[in-house]
Every structure is written in C-alpha cells, then in structure tokens.
N, C-alpha and C positions, 0 to 999 in steps of 0.2 A: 776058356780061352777062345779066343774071336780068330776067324782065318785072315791068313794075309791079305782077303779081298774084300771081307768083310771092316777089316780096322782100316783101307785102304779108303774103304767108303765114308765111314767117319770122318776119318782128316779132310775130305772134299765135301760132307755136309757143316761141321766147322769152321774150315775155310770160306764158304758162301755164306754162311750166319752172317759170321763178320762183314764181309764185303757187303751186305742186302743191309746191314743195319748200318755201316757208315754211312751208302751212299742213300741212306733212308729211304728205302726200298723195300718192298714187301716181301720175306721169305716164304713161297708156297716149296713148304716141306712136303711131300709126299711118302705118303707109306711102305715099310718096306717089308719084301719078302722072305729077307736069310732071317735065321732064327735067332743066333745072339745080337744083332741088331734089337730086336724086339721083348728080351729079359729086359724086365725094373733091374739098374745096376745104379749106384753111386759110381759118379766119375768125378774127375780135375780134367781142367782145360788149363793149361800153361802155355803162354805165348811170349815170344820171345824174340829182341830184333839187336841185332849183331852180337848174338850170345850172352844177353844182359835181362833181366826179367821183365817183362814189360805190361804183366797182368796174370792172375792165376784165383779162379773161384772153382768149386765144385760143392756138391752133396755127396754125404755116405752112402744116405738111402734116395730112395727116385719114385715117384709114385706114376714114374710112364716110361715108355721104353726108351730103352737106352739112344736111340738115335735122336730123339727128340731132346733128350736128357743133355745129351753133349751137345745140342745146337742153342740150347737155351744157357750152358754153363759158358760155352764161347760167347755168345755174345757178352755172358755178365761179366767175364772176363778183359773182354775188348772196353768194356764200356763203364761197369760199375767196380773193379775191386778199387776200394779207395787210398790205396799205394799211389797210384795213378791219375794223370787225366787221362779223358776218352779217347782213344784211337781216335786217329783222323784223316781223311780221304791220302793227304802227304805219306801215311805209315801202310798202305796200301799194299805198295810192291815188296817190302822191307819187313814181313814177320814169319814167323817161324812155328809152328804149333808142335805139343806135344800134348796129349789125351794118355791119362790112364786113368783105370779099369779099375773098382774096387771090388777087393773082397770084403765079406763083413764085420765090422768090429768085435774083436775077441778084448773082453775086459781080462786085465792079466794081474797077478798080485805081487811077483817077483821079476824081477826087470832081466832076471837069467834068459827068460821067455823069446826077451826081443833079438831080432837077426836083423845086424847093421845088414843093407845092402838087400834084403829081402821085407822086412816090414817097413810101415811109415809107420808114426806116434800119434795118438790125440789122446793130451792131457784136460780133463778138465778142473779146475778148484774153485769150490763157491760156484761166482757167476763169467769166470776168464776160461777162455776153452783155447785150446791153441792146435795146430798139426801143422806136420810139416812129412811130405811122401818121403818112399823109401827112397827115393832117387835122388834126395837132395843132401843126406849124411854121403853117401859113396860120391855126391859129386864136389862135397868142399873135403872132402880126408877125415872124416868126424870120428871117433868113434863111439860109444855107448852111451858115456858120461855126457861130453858134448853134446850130444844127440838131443836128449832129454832136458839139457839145460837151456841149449836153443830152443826147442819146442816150447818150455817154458817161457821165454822171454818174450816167444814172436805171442804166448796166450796175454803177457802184460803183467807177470807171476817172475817174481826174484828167481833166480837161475837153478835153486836146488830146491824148489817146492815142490818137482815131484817125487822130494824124500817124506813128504808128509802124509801123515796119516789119511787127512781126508781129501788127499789128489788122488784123483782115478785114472788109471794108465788105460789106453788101449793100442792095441795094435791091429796094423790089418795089413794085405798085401794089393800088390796092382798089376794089373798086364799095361805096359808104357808102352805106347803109341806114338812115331814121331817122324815126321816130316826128313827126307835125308837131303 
C-alpha cells in the first residue's frame, strides 16, 4: 500500500506525462526517493473527462519502477488506447485521472474465488485476452455472472466463454488512486 503522499505524487507525475506529451514537450522525470514509488508494480492509468471514459492502458507486470511505470501507462493512455483519439491541447483543463496499483495475478479454477468489489478479472482464450479492474463491476451494479461475461466480451470472446474448459481466469486486486 503506497502513503497518501506517495500516490499523491503519482497522480502529479501522471498528470505532467500527459501535459509534457500533448504539448510535445519533453518529460525529464526525475528519480525518486520513497520506497513504493520505486517496486516493479503493474499499474492502469484511467482518465476520464466529465465522468465518461476517455482512455485507460496498463501492464500487470512492470520491469521499472512504479513511478516510471505509471508515467509511461499515462501517456499510452492519453494517447494510444485505440477506443480513442489522442488527447489534445483543448482536453487539457478537462481530465480526470485514476491510477491503480496491481497486485499479482492469481490464476484461479472456481469462479467462487472471485470478490465482486475487491478483484478485477483477466480472462484469456486462444489468442483473446480481456480485463476489466475491480472498480468497474462495483461501478456499473455487476454482479459475478455479469462480471465475467463483460470481461469476456470487452476480450472479443461470446459472453459465457469463461465457462470453457480452455479459458483461463485470473484475478488480482489494486490500491485505486484518484484525483478528488
């Protein structure tokens, strides 16, 4: 768990990604000293402007520190998830950011496992991999079924494939970071 002053920091190296890559400007990140700053973590970066989604990438795993981690997933956020076009100087004043935290994927074999409200989901089958964080079942009213059928569909997989044999569930949990 990252302190109030440490996820405080994040959200204002997130916030600067963004701004330094719209206004095509060079972000000199500097290194830092607190210590959950600097764990390899999987993060998401969601962004979001008058409570509508308006970009969201991350990795599970991270092969650099976390501060670095969440200022590269911001930008791909801002700029490359392909829901979206790129952020633009106009959407400036107008976003919203939320960073969470991962913990590591637990593959799981019985779907009793999963805690609406506490895990996110990544199914993969074949070659369709889908997830969707814990925060986004407690924020549309989902429950378990749903959950899993959603995740399903946003991987491009018919709604109840992860009743099949060869879909792999996992779950994992996050510390949610969010701009007030």
């Amino acid at each position: 768990m990252l302190s109030d002053s440490e996820a405080k920091i994040l959200l204002q190296i997130a916030h600067q990604a963004i701004v330094h890559q719209i206004k095509d400007e060079k972000y000199n990140l500097t290194k830092r000293q607190e210590k959950g700053l600097n764990e390899n973590s999987g993060c998401f970066v969601t962004i979001t402007q008058n409570g509508q989604l308006r970009g969201c990438i991350g990795n599970f795993q991270s092969q650099q520190p976390l501060f670095q981690e969440v200022a590269a997933m911001a930008v791909a956020a801002a700029s490359h998830d392909p829901r979206f076009p790129p952020m633009n100087r106009d959407e400036l004043d107008n976003f919203k950011l939320e960073i969470t935290i991962l913990s590591p994927l637990e593959k799981i074999e019985d779907i009793d496992e999963i805690e609406v409200g506490t895990h996110g989901i990544y199914i993969i089958k074949d070659f369709n991999r889908g997830v969707l964080l814990p925060q986004v079942a407690t924020g549309y009213g989902w429950d378990k079924k749903t959950f899993l059928q959603q995740t399903c569909i946003k991987a491009g997989l018919s709604e109840n494939s992860w009743k099949l044999p060869e879909a792999e569930i996992y779950t994992f949990s996050g510390q949610i970071i969010h701009e007030s």
